[in-house]
C-alpha positions as semicolon CSV with decimal commas, in nm:
position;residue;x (nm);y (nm);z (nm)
1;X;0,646;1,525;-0,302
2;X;0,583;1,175;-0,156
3;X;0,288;1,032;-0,096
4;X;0,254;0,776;0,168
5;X;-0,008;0,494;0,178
6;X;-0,116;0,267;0,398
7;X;-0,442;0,063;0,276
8;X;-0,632;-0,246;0,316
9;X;-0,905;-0,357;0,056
10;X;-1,120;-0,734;0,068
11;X;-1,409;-0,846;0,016
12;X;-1,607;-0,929;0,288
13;X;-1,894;-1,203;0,109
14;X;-1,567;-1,464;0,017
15;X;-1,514;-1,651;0,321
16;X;-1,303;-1,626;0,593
17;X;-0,965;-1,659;0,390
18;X;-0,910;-1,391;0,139
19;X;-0,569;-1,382;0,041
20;X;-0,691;-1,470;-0,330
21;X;-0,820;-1,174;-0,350
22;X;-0,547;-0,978;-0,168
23;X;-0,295;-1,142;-0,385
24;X;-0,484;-0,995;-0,708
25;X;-0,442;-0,639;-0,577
26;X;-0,092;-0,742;-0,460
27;X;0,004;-0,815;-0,834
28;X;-0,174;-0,534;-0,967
29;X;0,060;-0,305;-0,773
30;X;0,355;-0,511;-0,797
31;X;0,314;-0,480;-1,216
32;X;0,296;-0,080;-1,160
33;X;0,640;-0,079;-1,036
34;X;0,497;0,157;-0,738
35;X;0,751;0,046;-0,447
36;X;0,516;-0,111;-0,167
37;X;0,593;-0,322;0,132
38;X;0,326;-0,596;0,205
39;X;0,249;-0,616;0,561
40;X;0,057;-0,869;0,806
41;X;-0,258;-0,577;0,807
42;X;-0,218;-0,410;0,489
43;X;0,005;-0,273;0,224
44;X;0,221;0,031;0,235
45;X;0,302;0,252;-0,126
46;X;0,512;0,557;-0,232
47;X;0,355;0,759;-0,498
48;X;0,515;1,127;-0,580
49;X;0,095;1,268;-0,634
50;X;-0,240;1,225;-0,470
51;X;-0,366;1,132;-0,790
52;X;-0,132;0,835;-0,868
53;X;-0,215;0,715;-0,533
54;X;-0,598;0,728;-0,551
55;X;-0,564;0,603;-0,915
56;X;-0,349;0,305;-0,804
57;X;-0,670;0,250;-0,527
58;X;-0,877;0,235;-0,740
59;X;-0,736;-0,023;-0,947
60;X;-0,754;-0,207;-0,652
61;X;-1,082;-0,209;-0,604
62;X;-1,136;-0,300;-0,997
63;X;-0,942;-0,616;-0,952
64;X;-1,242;-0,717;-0,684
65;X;-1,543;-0,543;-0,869
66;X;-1,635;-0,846;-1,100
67;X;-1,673;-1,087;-0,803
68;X;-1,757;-0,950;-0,546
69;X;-2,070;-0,743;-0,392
70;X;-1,888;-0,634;-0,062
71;X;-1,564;-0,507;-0,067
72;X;-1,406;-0,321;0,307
73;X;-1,140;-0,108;0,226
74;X;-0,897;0,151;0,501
75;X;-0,686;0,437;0,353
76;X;-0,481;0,641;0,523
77;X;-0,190;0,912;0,359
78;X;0,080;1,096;0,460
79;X;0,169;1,351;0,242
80;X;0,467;1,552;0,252
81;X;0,645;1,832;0,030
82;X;1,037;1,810;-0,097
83;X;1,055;1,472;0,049
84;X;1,151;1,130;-0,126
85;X;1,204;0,769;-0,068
86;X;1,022;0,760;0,255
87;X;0,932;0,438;0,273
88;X;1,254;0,337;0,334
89;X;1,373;0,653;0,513
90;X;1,121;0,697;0,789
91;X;1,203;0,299;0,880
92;X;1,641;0,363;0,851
93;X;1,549;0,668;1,090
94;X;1,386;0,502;1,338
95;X;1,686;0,248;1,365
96;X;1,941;0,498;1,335
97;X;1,802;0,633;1,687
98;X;1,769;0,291;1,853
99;X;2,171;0,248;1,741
100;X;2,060;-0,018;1,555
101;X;2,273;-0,088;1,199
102;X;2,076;0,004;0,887
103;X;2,091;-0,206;0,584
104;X;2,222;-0,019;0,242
């Protein structure tokens, strides 16, 4: 199964620049050896369960908990059976229709 998510958590009490804080959550998932692709509005990450993916959100949110009393946070998931690798499938398939070359 794959298990496609596309989330944004940050506070919203530290300012008006909060990559700090991003960056933490960044790491956290980075460390897990999840694959993710960091985007200008969010980050995207492959888990094979539900539960791997809400336990890697809520990680998140414990790398903000200590410091801050307002954290904003979107999820969305798309969850498919017998598929795999998505993350960089669904983008390859999209260029494979525009006749664009796909990277290996």
């Amino acid at each position: 199964m794959s298990v496609l998510v596309e989330f944004a958590m940050f506070p919203t009490d530290r300012g008006e620049s909060v990559s700090p804080y991003v960056s933490r959550i960044i790491k956290l998932i980075d460390e897990s050896g999840i694959p993710y692709k960091l985007t200008p509005m969010g980050t995207v990450f492959e888990t094979e369960t539900v539960e791997e993916a809400l336990e890697l959100i809520g990680k998140a949110y414990k790398q903000l908990e200590p410091d801050c009393n307002r954290v904003y946070s979107v999820v969305k998931f798309d969850i498919r059976k017998g598929k795999s690798n998505r993350l960089e499938q669904k983008i390859k398939s999209v260029e494979e229709k525009l006749g664009r070359e796909v990277s290996k």
